[in-house]
SETINU-989271 format. One line per 10 residues: number of its first residue (from 1); their letters; for each residue x, y, z of C-alpha. Coordinates in pm, 1 decimal. Example, Ala and Ser with C-alpha at 12.3 -4.5 7.8 and 13.67 -1.06 7.14 Angstrom:
1) as) 1230.0/-450.0/780.0 | 1367.0/-106.0/714.0
//
This chain:
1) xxxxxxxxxx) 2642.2/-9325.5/6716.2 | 2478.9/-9256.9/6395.1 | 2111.9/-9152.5/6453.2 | 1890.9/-9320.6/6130.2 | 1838.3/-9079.9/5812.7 | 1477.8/-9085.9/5755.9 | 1172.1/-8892.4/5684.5 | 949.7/-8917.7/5949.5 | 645.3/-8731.5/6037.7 | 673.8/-8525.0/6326.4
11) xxxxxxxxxx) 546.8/-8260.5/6614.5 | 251.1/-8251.7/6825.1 | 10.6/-7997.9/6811.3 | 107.8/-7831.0/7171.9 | 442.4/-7807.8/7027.4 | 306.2/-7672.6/6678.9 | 453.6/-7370.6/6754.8 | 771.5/-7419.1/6629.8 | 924.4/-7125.3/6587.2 | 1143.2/-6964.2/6350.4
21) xxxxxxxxxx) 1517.4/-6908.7/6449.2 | 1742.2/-6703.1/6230.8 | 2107.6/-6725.2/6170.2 | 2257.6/-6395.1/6157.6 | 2455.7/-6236.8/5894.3 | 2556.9/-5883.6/5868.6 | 2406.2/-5569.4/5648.0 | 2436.1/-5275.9/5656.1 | 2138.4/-5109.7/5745.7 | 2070.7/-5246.6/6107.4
31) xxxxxxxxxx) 1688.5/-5431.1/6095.2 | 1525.0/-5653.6/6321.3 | 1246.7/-5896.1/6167.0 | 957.6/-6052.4/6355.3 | 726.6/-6299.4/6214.1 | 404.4/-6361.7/6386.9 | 300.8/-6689.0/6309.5 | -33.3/-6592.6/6179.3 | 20.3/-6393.7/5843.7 | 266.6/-6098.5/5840.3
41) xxxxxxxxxx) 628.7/-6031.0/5891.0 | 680.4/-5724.4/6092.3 | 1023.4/-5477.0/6044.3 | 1169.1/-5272.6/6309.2 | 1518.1/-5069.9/6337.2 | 1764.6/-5169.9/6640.1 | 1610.0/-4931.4/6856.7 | 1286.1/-5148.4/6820.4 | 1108.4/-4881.7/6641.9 | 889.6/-5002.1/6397.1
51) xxxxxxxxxx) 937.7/-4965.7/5995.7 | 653.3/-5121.9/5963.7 | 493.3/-5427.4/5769.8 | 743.9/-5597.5/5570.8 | 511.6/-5894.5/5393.8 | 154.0/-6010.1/5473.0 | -72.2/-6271.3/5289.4 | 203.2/-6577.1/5409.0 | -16.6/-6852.9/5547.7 | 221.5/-6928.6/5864.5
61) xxxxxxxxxx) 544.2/-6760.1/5868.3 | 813.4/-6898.5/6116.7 | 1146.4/-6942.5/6081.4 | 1353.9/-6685.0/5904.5 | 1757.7/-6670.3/5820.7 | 1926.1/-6415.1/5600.9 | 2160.0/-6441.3/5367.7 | 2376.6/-6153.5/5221.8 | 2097.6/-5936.5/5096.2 | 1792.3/-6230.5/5133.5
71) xxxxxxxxxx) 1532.4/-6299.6/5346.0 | 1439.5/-6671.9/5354.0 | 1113.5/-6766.0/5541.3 | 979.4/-7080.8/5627.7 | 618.8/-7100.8/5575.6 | 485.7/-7383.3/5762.3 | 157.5/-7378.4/5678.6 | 159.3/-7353.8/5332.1 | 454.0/-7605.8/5303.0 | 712.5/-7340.5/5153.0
81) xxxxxxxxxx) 1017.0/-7182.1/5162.8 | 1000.5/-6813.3/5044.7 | 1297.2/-6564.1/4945.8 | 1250.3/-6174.2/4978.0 | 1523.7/-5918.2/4995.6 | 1603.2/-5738.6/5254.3 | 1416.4/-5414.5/5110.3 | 1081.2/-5621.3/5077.3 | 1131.1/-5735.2/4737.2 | 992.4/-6106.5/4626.0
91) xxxxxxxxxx) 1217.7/-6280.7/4436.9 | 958.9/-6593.3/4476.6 | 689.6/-6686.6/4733.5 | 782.7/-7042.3/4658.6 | 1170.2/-7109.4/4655.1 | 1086.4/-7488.1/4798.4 | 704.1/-7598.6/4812.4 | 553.1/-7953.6/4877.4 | 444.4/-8107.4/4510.3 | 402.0/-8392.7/4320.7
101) xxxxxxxxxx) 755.6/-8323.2/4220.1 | 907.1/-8218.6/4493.6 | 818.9/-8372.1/4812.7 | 1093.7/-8237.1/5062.5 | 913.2/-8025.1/5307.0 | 643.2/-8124.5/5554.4 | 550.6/-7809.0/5809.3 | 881.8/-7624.7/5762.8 | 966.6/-7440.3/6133.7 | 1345.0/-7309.5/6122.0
111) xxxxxxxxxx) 1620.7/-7274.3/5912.8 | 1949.4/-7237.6/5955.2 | 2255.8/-7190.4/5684.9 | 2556.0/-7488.3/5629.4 | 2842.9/-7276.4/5445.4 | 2685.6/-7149.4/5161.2 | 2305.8/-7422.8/5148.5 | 1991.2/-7420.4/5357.7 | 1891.4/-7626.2/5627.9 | 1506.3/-7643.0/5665.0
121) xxxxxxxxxx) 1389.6/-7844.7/5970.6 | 1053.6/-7982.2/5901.2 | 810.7/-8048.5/6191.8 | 544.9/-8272.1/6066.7 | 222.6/-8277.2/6332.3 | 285.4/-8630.0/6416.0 | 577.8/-8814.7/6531.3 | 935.6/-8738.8/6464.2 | 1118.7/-8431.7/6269.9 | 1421.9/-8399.3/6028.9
131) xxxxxxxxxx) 1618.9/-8126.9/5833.7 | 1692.7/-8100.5/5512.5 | 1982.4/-7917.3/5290.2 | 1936.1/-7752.8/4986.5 | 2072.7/-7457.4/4805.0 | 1974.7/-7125.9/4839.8 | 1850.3/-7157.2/4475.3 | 1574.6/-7465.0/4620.8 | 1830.4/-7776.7/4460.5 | 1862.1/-8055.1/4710.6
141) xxxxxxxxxx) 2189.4/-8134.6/4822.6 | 2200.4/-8498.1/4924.4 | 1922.3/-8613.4/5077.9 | 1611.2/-8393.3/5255.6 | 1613.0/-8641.1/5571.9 | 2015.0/-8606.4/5638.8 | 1932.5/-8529.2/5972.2 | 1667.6/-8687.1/6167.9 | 1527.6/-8678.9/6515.7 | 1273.8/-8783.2/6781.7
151) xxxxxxxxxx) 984.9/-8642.3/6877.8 | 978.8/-8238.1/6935.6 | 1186.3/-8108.0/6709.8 | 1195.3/-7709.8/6733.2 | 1484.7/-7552.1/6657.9 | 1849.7/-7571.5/6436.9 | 2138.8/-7385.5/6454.6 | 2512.0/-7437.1/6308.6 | 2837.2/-7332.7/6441.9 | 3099.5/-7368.6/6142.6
161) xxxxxxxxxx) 3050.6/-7734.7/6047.9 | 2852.1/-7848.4/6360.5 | 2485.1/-7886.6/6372.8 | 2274.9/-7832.3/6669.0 | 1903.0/-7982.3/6661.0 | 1664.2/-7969.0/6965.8 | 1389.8/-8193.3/7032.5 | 1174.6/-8185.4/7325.7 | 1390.0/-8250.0/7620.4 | 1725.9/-8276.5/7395.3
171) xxxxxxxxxx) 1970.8/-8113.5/7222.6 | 2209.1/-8294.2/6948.0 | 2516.1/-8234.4/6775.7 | 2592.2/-8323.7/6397.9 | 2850.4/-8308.6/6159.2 | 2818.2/-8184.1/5830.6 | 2761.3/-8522.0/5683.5 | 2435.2/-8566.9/5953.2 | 2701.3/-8817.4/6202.2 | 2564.6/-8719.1/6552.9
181) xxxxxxxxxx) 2834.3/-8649.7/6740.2 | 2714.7/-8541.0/7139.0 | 2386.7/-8476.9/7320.3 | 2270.4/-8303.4/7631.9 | 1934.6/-8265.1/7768.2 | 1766.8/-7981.6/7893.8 | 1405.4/-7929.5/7961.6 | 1165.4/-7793.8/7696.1 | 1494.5/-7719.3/7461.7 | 1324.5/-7501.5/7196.7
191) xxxxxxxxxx) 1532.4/-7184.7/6982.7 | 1872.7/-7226.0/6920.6 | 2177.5/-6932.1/6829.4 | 2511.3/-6900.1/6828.2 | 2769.7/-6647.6/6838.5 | 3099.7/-6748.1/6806.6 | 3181.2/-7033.6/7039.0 | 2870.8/-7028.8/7247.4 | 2541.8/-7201.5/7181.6 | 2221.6/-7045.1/7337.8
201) xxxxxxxxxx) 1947.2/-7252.1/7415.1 | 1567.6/-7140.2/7496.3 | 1352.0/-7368.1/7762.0 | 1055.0/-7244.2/7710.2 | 908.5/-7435.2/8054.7 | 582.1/-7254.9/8118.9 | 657.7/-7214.4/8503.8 | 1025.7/-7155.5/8441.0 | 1160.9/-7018.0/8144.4 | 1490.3/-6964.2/8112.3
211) xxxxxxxxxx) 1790.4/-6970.1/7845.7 | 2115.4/-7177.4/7853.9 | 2472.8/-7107.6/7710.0 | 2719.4/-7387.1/7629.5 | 3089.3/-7290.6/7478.1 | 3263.5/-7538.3/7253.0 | 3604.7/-7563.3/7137.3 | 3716.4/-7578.1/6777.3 | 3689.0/-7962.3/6772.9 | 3312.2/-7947.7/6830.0
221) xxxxxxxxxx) 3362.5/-8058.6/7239.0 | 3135.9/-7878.6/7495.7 | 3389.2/-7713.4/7767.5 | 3121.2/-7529.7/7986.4 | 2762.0/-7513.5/8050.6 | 2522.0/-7229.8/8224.1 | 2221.9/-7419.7/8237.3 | 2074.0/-7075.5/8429.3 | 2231.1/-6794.0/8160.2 | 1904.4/-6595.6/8218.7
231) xxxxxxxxxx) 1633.1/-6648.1/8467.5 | 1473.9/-6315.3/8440.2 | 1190.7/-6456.1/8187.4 | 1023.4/-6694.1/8445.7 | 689.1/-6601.8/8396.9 | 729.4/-6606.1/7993.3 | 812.8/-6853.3/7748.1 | 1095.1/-6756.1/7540.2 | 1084.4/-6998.6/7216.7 | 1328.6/-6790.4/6977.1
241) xxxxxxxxxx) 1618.5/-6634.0/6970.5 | 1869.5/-6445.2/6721.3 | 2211.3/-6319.3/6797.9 | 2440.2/-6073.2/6658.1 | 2803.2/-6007.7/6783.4 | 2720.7/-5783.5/7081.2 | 2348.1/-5928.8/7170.9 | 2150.0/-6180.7/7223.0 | 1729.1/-6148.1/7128.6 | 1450.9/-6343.1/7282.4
251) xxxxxxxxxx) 1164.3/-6428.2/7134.3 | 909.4/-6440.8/7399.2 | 565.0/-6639.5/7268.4 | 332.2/-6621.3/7527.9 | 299.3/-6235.6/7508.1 | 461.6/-6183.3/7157.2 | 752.9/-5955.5/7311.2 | 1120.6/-5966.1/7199.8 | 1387.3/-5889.9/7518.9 | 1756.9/-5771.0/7426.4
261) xxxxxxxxxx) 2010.9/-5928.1/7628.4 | 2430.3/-5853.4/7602.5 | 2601.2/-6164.3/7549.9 | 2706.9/-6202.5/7926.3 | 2289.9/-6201.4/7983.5 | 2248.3/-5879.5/8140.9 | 1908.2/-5712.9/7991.5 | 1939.7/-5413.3/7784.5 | 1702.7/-5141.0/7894.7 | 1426.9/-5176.0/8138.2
271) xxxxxxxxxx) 1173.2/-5403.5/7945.7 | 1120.2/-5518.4/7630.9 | 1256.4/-5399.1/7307.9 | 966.2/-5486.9/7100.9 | 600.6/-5603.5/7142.7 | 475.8/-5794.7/6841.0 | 25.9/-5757.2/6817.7 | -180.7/-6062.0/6753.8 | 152.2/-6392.7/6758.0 | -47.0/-6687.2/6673.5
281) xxxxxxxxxx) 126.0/-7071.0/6695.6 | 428.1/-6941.9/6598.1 | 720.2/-6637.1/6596.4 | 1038.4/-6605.8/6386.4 | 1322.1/-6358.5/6478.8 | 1630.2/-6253.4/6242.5 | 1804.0/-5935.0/6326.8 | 2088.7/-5808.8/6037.9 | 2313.3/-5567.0/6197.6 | 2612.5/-5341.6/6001.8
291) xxxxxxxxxx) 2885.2/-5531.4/5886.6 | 3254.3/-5439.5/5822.9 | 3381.6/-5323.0/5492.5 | 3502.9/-5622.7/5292.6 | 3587.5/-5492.3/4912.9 | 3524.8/-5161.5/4800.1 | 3259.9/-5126.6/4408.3 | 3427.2/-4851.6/4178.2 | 3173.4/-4700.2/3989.6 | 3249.3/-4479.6/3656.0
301) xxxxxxxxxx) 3069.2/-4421.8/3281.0 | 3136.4/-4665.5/3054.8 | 3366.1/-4395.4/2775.8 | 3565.6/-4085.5/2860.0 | 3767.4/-3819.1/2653.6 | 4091.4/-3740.8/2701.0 | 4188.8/-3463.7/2951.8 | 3779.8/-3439.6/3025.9 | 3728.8/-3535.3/3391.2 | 3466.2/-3800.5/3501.4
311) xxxxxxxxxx) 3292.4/-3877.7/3795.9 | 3393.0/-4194.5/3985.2 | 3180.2/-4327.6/4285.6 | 3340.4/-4535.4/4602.3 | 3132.9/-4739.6/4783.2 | 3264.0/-4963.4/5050.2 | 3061.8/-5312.1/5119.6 | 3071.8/-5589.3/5327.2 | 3136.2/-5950.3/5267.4 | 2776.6/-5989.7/5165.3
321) xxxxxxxxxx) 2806.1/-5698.5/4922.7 | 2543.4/-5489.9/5138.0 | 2648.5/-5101.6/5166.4 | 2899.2/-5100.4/5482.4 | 2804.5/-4750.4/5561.7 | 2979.0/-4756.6/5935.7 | 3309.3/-4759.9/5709.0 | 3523.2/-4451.0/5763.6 | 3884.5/-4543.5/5627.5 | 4063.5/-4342.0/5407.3
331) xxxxxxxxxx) 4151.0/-4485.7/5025.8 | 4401.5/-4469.2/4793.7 | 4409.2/-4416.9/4413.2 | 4553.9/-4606.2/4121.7 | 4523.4/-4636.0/3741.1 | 4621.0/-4820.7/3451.6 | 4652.5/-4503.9/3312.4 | 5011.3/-4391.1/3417.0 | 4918.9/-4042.6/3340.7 | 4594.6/-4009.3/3498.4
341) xxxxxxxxxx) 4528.9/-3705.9/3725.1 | 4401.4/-3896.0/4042.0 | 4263.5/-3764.2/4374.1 | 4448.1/-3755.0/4700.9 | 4438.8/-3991.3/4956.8 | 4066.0/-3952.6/5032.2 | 3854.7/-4003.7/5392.8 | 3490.6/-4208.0/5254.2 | 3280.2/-4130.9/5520.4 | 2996.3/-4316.7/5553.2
351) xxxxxxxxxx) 3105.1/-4587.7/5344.7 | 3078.8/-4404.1/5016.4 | 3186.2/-4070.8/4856.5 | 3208.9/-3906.2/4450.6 | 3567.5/-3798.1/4306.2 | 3688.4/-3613.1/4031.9 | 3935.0/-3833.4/3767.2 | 4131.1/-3744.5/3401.3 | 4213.9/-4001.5/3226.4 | 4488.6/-3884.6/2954.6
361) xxxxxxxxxx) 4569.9/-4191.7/2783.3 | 4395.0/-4332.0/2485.0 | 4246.5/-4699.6/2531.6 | 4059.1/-4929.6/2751.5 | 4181.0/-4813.7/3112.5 | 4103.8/-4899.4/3476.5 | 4092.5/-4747.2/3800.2 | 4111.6/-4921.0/4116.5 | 4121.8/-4779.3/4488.0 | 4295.1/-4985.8/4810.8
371) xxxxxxxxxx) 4279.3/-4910.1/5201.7 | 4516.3/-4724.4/5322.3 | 4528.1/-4932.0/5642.8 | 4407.1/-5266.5/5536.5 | 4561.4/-5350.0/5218.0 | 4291.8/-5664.7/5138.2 | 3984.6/-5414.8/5058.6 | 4017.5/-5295.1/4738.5 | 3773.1/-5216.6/4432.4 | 3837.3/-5170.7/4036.1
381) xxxxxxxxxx) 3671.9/-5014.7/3797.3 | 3536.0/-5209.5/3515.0 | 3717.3/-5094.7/3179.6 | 3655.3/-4744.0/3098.7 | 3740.5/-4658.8/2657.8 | 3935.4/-4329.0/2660.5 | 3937.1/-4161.7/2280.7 | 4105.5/-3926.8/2190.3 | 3899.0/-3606.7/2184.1 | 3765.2/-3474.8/1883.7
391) xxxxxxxxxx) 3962.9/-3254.1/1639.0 | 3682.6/-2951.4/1578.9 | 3549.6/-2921.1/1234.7 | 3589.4/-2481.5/1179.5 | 3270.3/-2367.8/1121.9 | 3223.1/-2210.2/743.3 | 3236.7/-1823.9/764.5 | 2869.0/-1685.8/719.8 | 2766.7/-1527.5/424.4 | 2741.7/-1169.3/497.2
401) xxxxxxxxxx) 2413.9/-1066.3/465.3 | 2378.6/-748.1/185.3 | 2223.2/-440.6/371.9 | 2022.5/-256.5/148.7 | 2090.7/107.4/32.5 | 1859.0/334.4/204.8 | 1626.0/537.7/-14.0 | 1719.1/865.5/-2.8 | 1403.0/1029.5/187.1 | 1334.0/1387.2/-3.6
411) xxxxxxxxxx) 1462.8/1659.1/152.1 | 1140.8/1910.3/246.7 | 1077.6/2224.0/56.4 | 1224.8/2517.1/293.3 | 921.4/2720.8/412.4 | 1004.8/3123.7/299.3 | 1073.8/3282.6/654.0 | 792.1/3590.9/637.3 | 950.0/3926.5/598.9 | 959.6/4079.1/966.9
421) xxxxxxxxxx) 773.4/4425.0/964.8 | 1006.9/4710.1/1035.2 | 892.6/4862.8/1342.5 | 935.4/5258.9/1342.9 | 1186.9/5363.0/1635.7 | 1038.1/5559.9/1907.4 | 1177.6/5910.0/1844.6 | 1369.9/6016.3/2164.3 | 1282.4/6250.7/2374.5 | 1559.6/6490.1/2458.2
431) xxxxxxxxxx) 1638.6/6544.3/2838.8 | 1616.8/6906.6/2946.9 | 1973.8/7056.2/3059.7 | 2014.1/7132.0/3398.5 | 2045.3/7439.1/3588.9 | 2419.7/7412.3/3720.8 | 2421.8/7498.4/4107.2 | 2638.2/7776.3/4229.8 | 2917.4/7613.7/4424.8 | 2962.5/7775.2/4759.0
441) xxxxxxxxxx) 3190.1/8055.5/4833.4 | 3483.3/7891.2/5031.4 | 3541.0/8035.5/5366.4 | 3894.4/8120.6/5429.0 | 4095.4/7894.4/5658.5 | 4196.0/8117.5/5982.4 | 4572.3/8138.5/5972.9 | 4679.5/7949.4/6305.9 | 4822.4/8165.9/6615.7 | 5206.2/8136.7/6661.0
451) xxxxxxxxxx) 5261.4/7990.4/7027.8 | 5536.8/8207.8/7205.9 | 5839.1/8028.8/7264.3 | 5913.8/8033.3/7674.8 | 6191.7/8187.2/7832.2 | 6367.3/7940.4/8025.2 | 6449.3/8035.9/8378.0 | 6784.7/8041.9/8505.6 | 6816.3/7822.5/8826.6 | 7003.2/8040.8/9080.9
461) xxxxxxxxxx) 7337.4/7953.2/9216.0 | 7347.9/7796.5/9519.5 | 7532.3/7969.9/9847.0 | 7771.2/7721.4/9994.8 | 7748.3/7665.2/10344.3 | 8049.9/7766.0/10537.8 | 8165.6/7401.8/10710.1 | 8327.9/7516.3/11059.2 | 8670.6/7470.2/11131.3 | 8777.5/7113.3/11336.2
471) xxxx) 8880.3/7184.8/11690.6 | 9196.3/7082.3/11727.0 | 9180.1/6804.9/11994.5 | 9478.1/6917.0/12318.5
//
């Protein structure tokens, strides 16, 4: 049936604590925001480290969604819906406000994204709640009550064209033209988030709190429901939740923690992944995690000379043009400049990397790259104007400068050498001649004795033996 479009006031004060629920989108650096409720918006990496403060001064920030490189934060005290990027910027504290004007919000809680437009689901402190779509630039888009519903409202959340809304003991289904389509109940239904075909619901009983998970089909239809998806928080109240592709975050009010869960509901570490100081009436959660590369930005100077070489930057981002620096694919060059001297097939690791290119060709000229895997991401250049390089102008030959002759410096007057006195030379004294020695009278030699020659003695002749005669044998 078609529930009645109409602005209604809405929410008790027990149930003032509406808290924020995020829709997630993917970035590239991984963060993890936590509002408070009271006055600040905390940052922390996926580790649950904290950055630190990412805004104060906001009179009640709740809900939170992101979109591409924006932060959008529902305000509920002060009636607003601000925008901040994701590195803290403000592009305005008042995107949406309640005016004379402009009377569409009334306690803003959650938001949630439709395609490309907000959805901000307003939780007056009386009576019944509705949501409203506008565009992320603040324009309504139909009307600010498309959706209404009873008494409780707390939380929104959209799967492709359907939109989920709980309310107290209730959780609806819409289309995208606010025609309610299904409803189930489950008790204290607070934060809704989906990932892919499953809807997570928080019950934020305070004896019993627990979170649900129902899977639809592509038509919309529930097929399944885990009523008991996670028990584990029994003595907490988990009120928001966040998912990314791989994990599903709790926001846990009554002790300002936030529990990390894999999508099957297993917990992820031993405890909680981060502990939020001083929550007060309210706690938003949005947690952007890397996303794939989508399209690749070619960045080069604006003029180049022929045959000089330039320096072209690749950066790979995703489909929310945020740095995709998990990408690690390797790229191929092109040019409209047949004759361009182009890199190799190049690895960008870490999403982004500097090359080297000469354009030769006179004109405006492009260059684009292209995964070599994935043909669909690619990048160009915007034009770059190649002229022709300059012919040198030859410099004039310098002047030679004159050198001055040298005056002659006067030679100096030669000094007369002095006359050297003669000296007299010594006369010499003459030697006296010595007395010659007498030489020895030689003794004579003695004349040497003959030696006799000896007589050599004749060797007698011996006798021979007479040999006796054989007797003749008879």
């Amino acid at each position: 049936m078609k529930t009645p479009l109409c602005k209604v006031p809405f929410i008790t004060a027990s149930l003032a604590a509406a808290l924020g629920f995020a829709f997630i989108l993917p970035r590239a650096d991984g963060q993890i925001f936590v509002s408070d409720g009271n006055s600040k918006i905390f940052e922390y990496d996926l580790n649950g480290a904290e950055i630190g403060t990412f805004q104060s001064g906001i009179n009640a920030p709740t809900g939170m969604v992101v979109s591409g490189n924006n932060l959008f934060v529902a305000d509920s005290y002060g009636n607003s819906i601000s925008e901040f990027t994701l590195d803290g910027a403000a592009v305005t504290y008042s995107l949406l406000g309640y005016n004379a004007s402009q009377q569409y919000l009334d306690k803003p809680a959650a938001l949630a994204l439709l395609g490309p437009n907000l959805l901000v689901l307003n939780s007056a402190f009386a009576g019944s709640g509705y949501v409203g779509e506008f565009t992320q630039g603040g324009s309504l888009v139909g009307r600010s009550n498309f959706i209404y519903v009873g008494y409780g409202i707390t939380g929104v959340a959209t799967m492709g064209p359907y939109v989920f809304v709980s309310a107290s003991a209730t959780v609806y289904e819409f289309d995208s033209t606010g025609q309610q389509i299904s409803s189930f109940n489950i008790g204290y239904a607070s934060g809704l988030a989906v990932s892919g075909n499953v809807l997570y619901v928080a019950s934020a009983n305070p004896s019993y709190g627990s979170v649900a998970a129902y899977t639809y089909d592509g038509e919309g239809n529930q097929v399944s429901a885990n009523p008991t998806f996670i028990t584990s928080l029994s003595t907490n109240l988990p009120y928001t939740l966040a998912t990314t592709d791989t994990n599903l975050y709790v926001g846990d009010y009554y002790d300002g923690n936030v529990w990390k869960f894999t999508l099957d509901g297993q917990l992820v570490g031993s405890g909680p992944l981060i502990t939020v100081p001083n929550v007060h009436y309210g706690m938003g959660l949005a947690v952007v995690v890397p996303g794939a590369a989508d399209q690749f930005i070619v960045s080069v100077q604006p003029s180049a000379t022929v045959g000089s070489p330039v320096d072209v930057t690749v950066t790979a981002l995703d489909a929310f043009n945020n740095p995709a620096t998990g990408y690690a694919g390797t790229v191929h060059f092109t040019s409209s400049d047949g004759s361009a001297v182009l890199p190799p097939d190049s690895l960008l690791l870490n999403g982004s990397a500097s090359f080297s290119v000469t354009l030769i060709t006179p004109g405006s000229q492009t260059i684009s790259v292209a995964d070599t895997v994935t043909s669909s991401i690619t990048g160009q250049s915007q034009p770059v104007t190649v002229n022709e390089a300059p012919t040198p102008t030859p410099l004039p030959s310098p002047t030679p400068t004159r050198v001055p002759t040298p005056t002659p410096r006067p030679s100096p007057t030669p000094r007369p050498s002095p006359t050297p006195s003669i000296s007299p030379s010594p006369t010499p004294t003459r030697a006296p001649t010595p007395t010659p020695r007498l030489s020895p009278t030689p003794r004579p030699s003695p004349s040497p004795s003959a030696t006799p020659t000896p007589t050599p003695t004749r060797a007698p002749t011996p006798t021979p033996r007479p040999r006796p005669a054989p007797t003749p044998t008879p």
